[in-house]
C-alpha atoms as an extended CHARMM CRD file, in Angstrom:
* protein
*
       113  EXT
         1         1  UNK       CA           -139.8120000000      -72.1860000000     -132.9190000000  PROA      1               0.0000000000
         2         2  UNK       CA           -142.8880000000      -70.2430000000     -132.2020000000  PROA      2               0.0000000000
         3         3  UNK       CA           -146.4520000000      -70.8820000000     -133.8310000000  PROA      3               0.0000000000
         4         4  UNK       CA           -147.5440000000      -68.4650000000     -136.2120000000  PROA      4               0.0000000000
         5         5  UNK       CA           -150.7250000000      -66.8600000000     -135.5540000000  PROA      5               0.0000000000
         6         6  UNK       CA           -153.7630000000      -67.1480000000     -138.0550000000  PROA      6               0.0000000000
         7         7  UNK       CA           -153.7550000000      -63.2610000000     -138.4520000000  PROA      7               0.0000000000
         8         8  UNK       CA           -150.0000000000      -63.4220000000     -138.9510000000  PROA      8               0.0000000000
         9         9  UNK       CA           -150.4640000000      -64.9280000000     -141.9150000000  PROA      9               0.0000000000
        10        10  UNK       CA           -153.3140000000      -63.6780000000     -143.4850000000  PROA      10              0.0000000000
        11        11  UNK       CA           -153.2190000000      -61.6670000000     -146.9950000000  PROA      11              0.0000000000
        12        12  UNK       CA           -155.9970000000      -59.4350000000     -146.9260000000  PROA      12              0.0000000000
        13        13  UNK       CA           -157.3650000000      -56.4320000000     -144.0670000000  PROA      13              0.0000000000
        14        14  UNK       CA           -159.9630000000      -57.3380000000     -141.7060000000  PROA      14              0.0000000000
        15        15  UNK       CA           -162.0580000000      -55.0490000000     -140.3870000000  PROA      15              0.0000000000
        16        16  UNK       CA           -163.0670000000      -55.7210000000     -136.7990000000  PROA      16              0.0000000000
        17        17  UNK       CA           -167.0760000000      -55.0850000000     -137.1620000000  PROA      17              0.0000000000
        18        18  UNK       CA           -169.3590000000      -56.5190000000     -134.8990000000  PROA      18              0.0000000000
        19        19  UNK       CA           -172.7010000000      -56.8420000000     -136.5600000000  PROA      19              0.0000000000
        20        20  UNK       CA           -175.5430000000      -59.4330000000     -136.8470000000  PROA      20              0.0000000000
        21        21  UNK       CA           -175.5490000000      -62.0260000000     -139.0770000000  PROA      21              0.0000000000
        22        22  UNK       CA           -178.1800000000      -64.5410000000     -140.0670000000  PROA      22              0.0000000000
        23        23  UNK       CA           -176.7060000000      -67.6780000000     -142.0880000000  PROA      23              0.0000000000
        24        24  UNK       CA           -178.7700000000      -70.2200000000     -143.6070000000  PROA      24              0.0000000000
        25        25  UNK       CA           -177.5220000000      -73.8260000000     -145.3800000000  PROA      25              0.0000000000
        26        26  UNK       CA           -177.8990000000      -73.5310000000     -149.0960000000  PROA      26              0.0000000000
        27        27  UNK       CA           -178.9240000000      -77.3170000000     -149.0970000000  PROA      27              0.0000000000
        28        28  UNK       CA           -180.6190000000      -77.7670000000     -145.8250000000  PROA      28              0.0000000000
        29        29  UNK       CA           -184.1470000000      -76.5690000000     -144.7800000000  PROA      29              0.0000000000
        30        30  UNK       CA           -183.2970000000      -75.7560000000     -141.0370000000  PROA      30              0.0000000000
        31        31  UNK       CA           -184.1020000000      -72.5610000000     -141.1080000000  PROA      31              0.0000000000
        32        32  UNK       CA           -181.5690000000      -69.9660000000     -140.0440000000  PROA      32              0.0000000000
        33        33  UNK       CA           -178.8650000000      -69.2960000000     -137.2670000000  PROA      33              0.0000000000
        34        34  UNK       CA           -178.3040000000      -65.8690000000     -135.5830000000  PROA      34              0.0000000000
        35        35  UNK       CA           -174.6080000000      -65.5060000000     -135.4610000000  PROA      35              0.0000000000
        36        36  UNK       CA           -172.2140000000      -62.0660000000     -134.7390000000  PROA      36              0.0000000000
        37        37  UNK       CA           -169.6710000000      -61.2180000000     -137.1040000000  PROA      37              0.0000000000
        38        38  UNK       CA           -166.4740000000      -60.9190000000     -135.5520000000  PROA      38              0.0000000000
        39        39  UNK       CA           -164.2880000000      -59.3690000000     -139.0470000000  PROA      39              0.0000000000
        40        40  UNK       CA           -164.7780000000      -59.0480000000     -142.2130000000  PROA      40              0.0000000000
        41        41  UNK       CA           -162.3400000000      -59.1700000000     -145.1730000000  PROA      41              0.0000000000
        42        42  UNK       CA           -162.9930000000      -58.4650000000     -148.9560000000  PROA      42              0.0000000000
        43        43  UNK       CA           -163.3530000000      -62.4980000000     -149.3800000000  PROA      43              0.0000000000
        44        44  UNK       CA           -164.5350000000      -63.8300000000     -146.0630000000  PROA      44              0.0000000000
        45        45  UNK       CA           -165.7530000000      -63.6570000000     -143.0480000000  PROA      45              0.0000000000
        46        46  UNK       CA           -165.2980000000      -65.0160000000     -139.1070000000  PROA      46              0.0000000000
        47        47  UNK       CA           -168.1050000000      -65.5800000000     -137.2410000000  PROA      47              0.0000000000
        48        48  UNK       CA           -169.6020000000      -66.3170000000     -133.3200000000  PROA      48              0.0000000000
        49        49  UNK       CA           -172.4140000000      -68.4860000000     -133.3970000000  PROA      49              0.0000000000
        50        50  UNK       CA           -173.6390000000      -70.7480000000     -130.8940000000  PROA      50              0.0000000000
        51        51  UNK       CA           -173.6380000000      -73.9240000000     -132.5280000000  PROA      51              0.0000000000
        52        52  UNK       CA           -171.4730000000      -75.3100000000     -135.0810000000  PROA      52              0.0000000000
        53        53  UNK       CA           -171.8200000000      -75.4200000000     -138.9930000000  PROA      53              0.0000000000
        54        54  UNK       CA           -170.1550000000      -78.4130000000     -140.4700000000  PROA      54              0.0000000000
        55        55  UNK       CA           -166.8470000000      -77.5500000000     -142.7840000000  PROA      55              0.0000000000
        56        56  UNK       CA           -167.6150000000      -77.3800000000     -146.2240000000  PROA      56              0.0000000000
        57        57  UNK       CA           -171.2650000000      -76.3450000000     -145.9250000000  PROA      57              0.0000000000
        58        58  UNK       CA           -172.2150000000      -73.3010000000     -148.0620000000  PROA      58              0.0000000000
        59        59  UNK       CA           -174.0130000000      -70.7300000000     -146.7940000000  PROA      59              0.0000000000
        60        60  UNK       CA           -176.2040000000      -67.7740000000     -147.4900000000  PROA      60              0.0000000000
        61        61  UNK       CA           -175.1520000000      -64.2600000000     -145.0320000000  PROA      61              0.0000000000
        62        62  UNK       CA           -177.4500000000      -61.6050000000     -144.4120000000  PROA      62              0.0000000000
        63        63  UNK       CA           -175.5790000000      -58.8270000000     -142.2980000000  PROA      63              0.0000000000
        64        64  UNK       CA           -178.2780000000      -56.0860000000     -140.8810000000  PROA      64              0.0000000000
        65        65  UNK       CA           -176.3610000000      -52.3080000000     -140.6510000000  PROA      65              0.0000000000
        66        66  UNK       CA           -178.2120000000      -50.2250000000     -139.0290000000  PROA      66              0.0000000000
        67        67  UNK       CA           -177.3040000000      -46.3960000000     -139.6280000000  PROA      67              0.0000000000
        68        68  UNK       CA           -176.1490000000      -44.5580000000     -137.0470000000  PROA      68              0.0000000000
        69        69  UNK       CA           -178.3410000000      -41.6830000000     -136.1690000000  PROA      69              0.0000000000
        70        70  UNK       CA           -180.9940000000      -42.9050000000     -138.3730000000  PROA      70              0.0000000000
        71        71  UNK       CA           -183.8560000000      -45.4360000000     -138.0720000000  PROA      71              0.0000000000
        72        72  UNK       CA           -183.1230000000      -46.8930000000     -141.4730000000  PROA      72              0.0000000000
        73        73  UNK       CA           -181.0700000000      -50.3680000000     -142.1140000000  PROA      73              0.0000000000
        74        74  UNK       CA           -179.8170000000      -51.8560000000     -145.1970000000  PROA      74              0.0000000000
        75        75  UNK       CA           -178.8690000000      -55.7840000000     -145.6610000000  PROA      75              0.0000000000
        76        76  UNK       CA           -175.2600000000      -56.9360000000     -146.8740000000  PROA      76              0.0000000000
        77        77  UNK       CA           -176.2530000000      -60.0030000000     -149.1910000000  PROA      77              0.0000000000
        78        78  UNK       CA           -173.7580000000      -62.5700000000     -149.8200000000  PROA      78              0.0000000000
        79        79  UNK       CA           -172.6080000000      -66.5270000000     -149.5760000000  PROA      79              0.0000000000
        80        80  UNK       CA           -169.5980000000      -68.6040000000     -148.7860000000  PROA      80              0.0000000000
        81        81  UNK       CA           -168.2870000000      -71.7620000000     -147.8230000000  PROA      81              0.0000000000
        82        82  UNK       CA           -167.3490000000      -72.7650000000     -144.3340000000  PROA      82              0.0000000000
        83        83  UNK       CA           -163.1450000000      -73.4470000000     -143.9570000000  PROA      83              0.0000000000
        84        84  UNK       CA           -163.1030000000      -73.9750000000     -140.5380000000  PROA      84              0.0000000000
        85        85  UNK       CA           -164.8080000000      -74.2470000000     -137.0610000000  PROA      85              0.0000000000
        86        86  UNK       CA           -163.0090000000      -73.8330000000     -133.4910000000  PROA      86              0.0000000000
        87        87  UNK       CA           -164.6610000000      -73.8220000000     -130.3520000000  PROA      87              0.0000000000
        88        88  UNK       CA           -164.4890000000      -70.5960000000     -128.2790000000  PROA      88              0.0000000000
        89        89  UNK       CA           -162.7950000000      -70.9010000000     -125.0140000000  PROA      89              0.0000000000
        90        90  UNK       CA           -165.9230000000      -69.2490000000     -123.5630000000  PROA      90              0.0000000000
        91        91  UNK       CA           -169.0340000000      -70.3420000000     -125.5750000000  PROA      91              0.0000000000
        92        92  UNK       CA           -169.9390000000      -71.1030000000     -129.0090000000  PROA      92              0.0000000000
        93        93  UNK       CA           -168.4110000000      -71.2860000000     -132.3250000000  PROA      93              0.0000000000
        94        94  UNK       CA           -166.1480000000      -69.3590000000     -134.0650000000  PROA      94              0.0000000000
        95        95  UNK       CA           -166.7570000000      -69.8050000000     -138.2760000000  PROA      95              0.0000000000
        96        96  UNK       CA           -164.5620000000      -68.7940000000     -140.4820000000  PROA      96              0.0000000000
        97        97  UNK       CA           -166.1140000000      -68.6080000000     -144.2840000000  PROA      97              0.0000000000
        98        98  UNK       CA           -164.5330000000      -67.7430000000     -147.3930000000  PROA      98              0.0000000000
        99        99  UNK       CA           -167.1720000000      -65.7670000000     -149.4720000000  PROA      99              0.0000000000
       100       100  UNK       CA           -168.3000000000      -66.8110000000     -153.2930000000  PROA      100             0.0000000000
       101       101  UNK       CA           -168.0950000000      -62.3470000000     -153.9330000000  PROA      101             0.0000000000
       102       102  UNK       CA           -167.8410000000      -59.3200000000     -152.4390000000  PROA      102             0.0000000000
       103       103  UNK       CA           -170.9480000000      -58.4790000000     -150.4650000000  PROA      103             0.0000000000
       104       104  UNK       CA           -173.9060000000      -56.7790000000     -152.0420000000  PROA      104             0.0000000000
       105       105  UNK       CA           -175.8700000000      -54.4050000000     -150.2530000000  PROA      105             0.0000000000
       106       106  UNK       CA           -180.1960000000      -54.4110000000     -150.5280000000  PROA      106             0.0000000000
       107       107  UNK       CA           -182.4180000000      -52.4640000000     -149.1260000000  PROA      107             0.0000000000
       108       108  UNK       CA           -184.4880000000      -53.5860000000     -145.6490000000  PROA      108             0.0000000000
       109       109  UNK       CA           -187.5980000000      -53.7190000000     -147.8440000000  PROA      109             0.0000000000
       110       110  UNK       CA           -186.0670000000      -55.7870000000     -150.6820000000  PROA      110             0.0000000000
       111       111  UNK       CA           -186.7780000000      -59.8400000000     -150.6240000000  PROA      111             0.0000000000
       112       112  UNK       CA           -183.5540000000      -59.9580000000     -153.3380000000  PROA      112             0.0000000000
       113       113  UNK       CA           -181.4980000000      -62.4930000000     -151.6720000000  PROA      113             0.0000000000
């Protein structure tokens, strides 16, 4: 009997956007991680990092969009919960988190987090 792949059982679209993401621990002053979004979904995320985040840890997610053509950016605001963690085959960490609400969008100038 074959395995059934994660995407084979998902419920929702991803969308296959590859943008850069800072996460921070709610509960831990350690500053933040730089990690790459690998899709996005209306109630999670999947992320490369380079180190891992321990399952069960929320987090806060700042995604940076830059407009094409344009010099402006805008920030996608939102937080989660880390499900899982597998190591990549190559390097790193890939994170899958399952987000408290859709994302929010501010404005680059905004400190609303």
């Amino acid at each position: 009997m074959p395995l059934t792949s994660y995407s084979e059982q998902r419920s929702e679209l991803r969308y296959g956007l590859h943008l850069p993401v800072q996460v921070s621990p709610e509960d831990v002053f350690a500053g933040e991680i730089a990690a790459l979004s690998e899709n996005i979904s209306a109630h999670g995320i999947l992320l490369r990092a380079g180190v891992p985040i321990a399952e069960g840890t929320m987090l806060r997610m700042v995604i940076t969009v830059k407009v094409s053509g344009g010099s402006k950016t805008s920030r996608l605001l939102n937080a989660g919960r880390v499900l899982r963690v597998t190591p990549c085959r190559t390097s790193g960490f890939l994170i899958a988190i399952r987000c408290v609400r859709p994302f929010r969008m501010a404005d680059s100038l905004s400190r609303e987090d």
